[in-house]
C-alpha positions as CSV (number, residue, x, y, z in Angstrom):
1,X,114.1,108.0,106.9
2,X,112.0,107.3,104.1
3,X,108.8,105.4,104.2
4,X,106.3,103.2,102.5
5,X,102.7,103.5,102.1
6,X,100.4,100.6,101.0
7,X,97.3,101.3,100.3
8,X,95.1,98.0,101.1
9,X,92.3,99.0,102.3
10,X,89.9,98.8,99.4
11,X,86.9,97.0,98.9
12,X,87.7,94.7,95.5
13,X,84.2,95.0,93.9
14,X,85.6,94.1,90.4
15,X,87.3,91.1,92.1
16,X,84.5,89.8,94.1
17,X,86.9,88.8,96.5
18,X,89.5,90.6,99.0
19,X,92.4,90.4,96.2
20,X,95.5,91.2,98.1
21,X,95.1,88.2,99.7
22,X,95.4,86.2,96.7
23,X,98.2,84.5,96.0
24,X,101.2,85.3,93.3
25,X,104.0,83.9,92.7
26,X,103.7,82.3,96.6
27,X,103.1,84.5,98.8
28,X,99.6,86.8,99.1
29,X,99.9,90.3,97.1
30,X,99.8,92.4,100.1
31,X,102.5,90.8,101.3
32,X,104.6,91.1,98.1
33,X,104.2,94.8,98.4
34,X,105.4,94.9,101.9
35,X,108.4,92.4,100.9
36,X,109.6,95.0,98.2
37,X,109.5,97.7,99.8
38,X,111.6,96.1,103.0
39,X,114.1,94.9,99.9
40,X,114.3,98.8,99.1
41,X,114.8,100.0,102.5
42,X,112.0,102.0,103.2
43,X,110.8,102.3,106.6
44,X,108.7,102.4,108.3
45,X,106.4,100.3,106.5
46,X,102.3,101.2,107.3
47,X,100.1,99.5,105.5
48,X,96.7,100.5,105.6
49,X,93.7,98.0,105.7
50,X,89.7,98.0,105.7
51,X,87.4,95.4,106.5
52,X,90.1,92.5,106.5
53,X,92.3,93.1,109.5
54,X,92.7,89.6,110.7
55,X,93.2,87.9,107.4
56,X,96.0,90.9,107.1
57,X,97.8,90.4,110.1
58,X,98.5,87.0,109.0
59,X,99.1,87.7,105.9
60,X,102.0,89.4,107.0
61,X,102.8,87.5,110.2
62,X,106.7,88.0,110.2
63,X,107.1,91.5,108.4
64,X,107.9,94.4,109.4
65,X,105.0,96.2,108.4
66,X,102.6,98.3,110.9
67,X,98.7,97.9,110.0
68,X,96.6,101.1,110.5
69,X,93.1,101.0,110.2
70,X,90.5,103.2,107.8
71,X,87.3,103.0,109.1
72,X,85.9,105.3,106.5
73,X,87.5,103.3,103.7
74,X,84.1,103.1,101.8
75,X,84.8,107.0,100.7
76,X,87.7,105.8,98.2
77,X,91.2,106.4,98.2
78,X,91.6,109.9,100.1
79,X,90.6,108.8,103.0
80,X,93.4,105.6,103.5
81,X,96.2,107.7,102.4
82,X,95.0,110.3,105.2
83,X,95.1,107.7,107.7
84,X,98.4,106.9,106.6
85,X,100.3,109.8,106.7
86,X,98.5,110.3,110.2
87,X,100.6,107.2,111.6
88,X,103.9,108.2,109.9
89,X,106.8,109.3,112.6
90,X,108.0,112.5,112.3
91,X,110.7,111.4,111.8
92,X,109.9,110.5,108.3
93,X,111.6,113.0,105.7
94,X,109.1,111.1,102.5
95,X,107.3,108.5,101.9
96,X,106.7,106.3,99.0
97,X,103.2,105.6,98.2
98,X,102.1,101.6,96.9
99,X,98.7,100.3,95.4
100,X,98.7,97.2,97.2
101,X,97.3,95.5,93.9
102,X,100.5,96.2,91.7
103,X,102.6,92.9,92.6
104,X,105.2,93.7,89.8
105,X,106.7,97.3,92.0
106,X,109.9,95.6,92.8
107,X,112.7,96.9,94.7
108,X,114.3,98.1,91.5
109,X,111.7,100.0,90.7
110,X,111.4,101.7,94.2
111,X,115.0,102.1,94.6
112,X,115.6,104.0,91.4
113,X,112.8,106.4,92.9
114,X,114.7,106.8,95.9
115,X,117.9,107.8,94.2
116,X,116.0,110.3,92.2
117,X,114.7,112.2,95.1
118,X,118.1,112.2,96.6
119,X,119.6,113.1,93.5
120,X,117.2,115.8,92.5
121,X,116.3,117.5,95.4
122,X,112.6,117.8,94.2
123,X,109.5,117.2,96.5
124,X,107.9,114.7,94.0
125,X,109.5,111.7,92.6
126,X,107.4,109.9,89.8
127,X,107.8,106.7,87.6
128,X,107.2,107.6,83.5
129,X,106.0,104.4,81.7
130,X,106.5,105.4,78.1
131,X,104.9,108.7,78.1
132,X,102.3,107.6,81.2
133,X,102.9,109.0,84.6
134,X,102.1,105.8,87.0
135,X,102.3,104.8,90.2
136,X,104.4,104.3,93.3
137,X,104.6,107.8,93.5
138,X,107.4,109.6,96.1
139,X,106.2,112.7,98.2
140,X,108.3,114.7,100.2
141,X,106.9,115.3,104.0
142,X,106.4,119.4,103.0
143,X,103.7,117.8,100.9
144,X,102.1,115.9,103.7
145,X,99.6,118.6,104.9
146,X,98.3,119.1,100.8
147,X,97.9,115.2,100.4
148,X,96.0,114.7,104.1
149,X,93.8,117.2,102.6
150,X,92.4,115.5,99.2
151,X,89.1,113.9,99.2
152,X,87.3,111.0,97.7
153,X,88.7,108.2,95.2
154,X,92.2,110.2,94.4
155,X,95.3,110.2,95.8
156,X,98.3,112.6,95.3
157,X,97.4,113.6,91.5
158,X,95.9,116.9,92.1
159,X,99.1,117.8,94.9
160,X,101.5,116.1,91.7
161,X,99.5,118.6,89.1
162,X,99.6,121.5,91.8
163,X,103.4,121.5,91.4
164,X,104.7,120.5,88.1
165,X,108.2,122.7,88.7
166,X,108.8,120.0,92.0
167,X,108.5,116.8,89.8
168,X,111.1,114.4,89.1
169,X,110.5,111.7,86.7
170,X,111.8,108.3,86.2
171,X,111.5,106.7,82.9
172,X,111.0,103.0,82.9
173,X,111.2,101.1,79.7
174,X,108.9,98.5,80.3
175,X,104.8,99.2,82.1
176,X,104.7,96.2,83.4
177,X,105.3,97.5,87.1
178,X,102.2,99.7,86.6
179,X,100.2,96.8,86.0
180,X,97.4,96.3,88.7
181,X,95.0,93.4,89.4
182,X,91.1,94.5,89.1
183,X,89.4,91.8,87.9
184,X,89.8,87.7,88.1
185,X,91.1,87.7,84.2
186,X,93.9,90.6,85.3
187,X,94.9,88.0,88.4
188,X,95.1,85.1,86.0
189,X,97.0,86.9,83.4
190,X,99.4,87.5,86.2
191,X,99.9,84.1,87.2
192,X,100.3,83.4,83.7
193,X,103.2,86.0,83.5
194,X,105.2,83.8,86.1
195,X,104.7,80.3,84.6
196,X,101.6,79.9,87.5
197,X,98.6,79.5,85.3
């Protein structure tokens, strides 16, 4: 059993608004995330939220995601991928950490991932965008302990650094998976990229 991660639970400063409920492409960018990892088979599915439960829960009315809340969200990115891992089964041999704000992680992308860690036997799995290491990023539960442990506005980067001999990398040819949405011109250039704008 391997699962997915989303990390939603941030506070959207640059966007002024809570982004992964804006729409893309039809359907609300949290809910893309939790669509494409479903397509890849990754369960469970936790997605982590802050401040917008409700709107959250309706935003993925229908999936099979489970919401866990981060009441300490404020302290940056540590802190949700903590409560994350807290909620996964043990069950759970890896998981496959999302940025709820990179709509264009499809299932290819996650799936090639997957057969990399199968394939490789390593405990990290990571996409290459040209020379760039990026995100989702695959972590195998031996790992778990070391990420509940980071602190701050990080994720798994120190625990990816801490083991370079355990990485597995995935070259993609294009970075347009890796692209995230920050601002209101980064969501707009997005629509633009599927015909929306």
């Amino acid at each position: 059993m391997i699962a997915a991660l989303v990390l939603g639970a941030g506070s959207s400063r640059r966007m002024g608004r809570p982004k992964l409920l804006l729409e893309l492409g039809g359907k609300t960018l949290i809910r893309r995330a939790v669509e494409q990892a479903s397509a890849a088979g990754l369960e469970p599915i936790v997605v982590v939220v802050g401040p917008h439960r409700s709107e959250m829960e309706q935003a993925l009315r229908g999936t099979a995601a489970q919401l866990v809340d981060n009441p300490d969200h404020l302290s940056g990115m540590a802190s949700s991928l903590r409560a994350g891992l807290t909620a996964l089964p043990v069950t759970v041999k890896a998981v496959v950490v999302l940025l709820g704000d990179q709509p264009f992680q499809g299932a290819e992308v996650l799936g090639r991932l997957l057969e990399a860690y199968r394939a490789s036997g390593k405990w990290i799995v990571v996409p290459l965008y040209g020379s760039q290491r990026g995100n989702p990023v695959l972590f195998d539960r031996s790992l778990f302990d070391e990420l509940s442990c980071q602190q701050g506005d990080q994720g798994g980067r120190d625990v990816i650094l801490a083991h370079p001999d355990r990485v597995e990398s995935v070259p993609f040819a294009s970075d347009q998976p890796q692209r995230d949405l920050d601002t209101w011109d980064d969501y707009q250039a997005a629509r633009a990229a599927l015909g929306e704008a």
